[in-house]
C-alpha positions as CSV (number, residue, x, y, z in Angstrom):
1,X,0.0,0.0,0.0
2,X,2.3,2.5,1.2
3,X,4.3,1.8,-3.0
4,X,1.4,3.1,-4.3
5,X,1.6,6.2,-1.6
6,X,4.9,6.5,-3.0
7,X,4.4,6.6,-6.1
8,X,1.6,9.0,-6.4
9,X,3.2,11.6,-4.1
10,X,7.0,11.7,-5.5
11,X,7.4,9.3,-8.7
12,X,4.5,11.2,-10.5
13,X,5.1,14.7,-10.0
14,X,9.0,13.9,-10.7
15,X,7.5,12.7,-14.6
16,X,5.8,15.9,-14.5
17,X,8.2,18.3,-13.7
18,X,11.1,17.0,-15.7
19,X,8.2,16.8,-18.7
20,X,7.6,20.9,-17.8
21,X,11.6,20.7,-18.0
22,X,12.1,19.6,-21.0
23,X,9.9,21.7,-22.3
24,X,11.4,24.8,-21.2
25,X,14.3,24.1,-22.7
26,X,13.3,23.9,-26.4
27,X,12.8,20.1,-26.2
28,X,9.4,19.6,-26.1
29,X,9.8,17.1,-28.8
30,X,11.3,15.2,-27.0
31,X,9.4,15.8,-24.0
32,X,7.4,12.1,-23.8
33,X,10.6,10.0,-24.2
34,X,12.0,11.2,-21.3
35,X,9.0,10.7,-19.2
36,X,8.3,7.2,-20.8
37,X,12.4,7.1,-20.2
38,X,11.5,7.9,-16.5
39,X,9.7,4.6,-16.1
40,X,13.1,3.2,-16.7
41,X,15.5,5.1,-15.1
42,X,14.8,7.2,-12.5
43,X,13.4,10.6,-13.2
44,X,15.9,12.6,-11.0
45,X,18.5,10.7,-13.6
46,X,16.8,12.2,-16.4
47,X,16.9,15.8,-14.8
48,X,20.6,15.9,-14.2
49,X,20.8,14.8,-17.8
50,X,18.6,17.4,-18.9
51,X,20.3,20.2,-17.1
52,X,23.7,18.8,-18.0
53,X,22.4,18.9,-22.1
54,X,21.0,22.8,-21.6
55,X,18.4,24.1,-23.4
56,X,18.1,23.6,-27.4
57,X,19.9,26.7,-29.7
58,X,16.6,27.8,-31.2
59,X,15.4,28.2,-27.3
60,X,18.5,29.6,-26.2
61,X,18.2,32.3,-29.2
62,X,14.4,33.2,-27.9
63,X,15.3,33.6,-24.7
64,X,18.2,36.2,-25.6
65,X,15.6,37.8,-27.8
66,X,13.3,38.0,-25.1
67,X,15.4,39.4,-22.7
68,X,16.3,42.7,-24.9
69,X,13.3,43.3,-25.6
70,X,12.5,43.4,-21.5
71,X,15.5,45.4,-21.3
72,X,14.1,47.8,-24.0
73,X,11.0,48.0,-22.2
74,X,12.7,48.7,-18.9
75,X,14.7,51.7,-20.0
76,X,11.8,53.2,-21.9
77,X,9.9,53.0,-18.6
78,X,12.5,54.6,-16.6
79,X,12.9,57.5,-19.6
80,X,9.3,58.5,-19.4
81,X,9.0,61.5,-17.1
82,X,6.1,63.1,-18.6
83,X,2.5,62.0,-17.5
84,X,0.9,62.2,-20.9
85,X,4.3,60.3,-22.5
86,X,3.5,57.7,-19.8
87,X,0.2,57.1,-20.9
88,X,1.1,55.9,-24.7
89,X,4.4,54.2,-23.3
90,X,3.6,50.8,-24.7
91,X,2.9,52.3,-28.4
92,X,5.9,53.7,-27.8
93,X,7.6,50.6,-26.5
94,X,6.2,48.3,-29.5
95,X,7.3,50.7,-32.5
96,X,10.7,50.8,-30.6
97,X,11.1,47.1,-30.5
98,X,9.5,46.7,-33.8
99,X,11.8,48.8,-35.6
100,X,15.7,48.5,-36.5
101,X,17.1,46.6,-33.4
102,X,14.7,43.6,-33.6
103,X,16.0,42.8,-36.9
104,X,19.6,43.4,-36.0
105,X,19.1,40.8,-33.2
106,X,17.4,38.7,-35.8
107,X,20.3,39.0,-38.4
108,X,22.8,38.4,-35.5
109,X,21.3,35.2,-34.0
110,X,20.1,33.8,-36.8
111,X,16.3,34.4,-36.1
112,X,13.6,34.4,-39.2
């Protein structure tokens, strides 16, 4: 009885999380094998291989992206004095992040 306790309260949520894992990193592909893998070996295993393998390049390049574009939206935020400037910030914002740098960060990681 006390397996099946087991089981239910640490084995399963173990699958899920490295599942959610591998997803985050770009391998949501491949997502399912490690959790059918995890019936196998143990999922902690899996993890450790996971974060030993990283994240895929295609996520690793999103992530970057991501990030300037926070960063962009950070410093216009902390520019913006005026009330009425404040107010249309995020049009603001979007045409900034729309415009030349986005596609210099495309052109320099490789992004289409």
């Amino acid at each position: 009885m006390w397996i099946v306790f087991v089981i239910l309260l640490v084995y399963i949520p173990l699958m899920i999380g490295l599942y959610h894992l591998a997803v985050r990193y770009g391998r949501s592909d491949e997502a399912a094998g490690y959790v059918i893998g995890s019936l196998f070996v143990s999922p902690i295993v899996l993890i450790v291989v996971l974060w030993c393998i990283g994240e895929t390049d295609k996520k690793h390049k999103e992530r970057i992206l991501e990030e300037e574009r926070l960063k962009i939206r950070v410093n216009s935020y902390r520019l913006l004095e005026d009330e009425d400037v404040k107010q249309n910030a995020e049009t603001l914002v979007n045409k900034e992040i729309s415009g030349d740098y986005v596609r210099n960060l495309h052109s320099q990681y490789g992004l289409e």
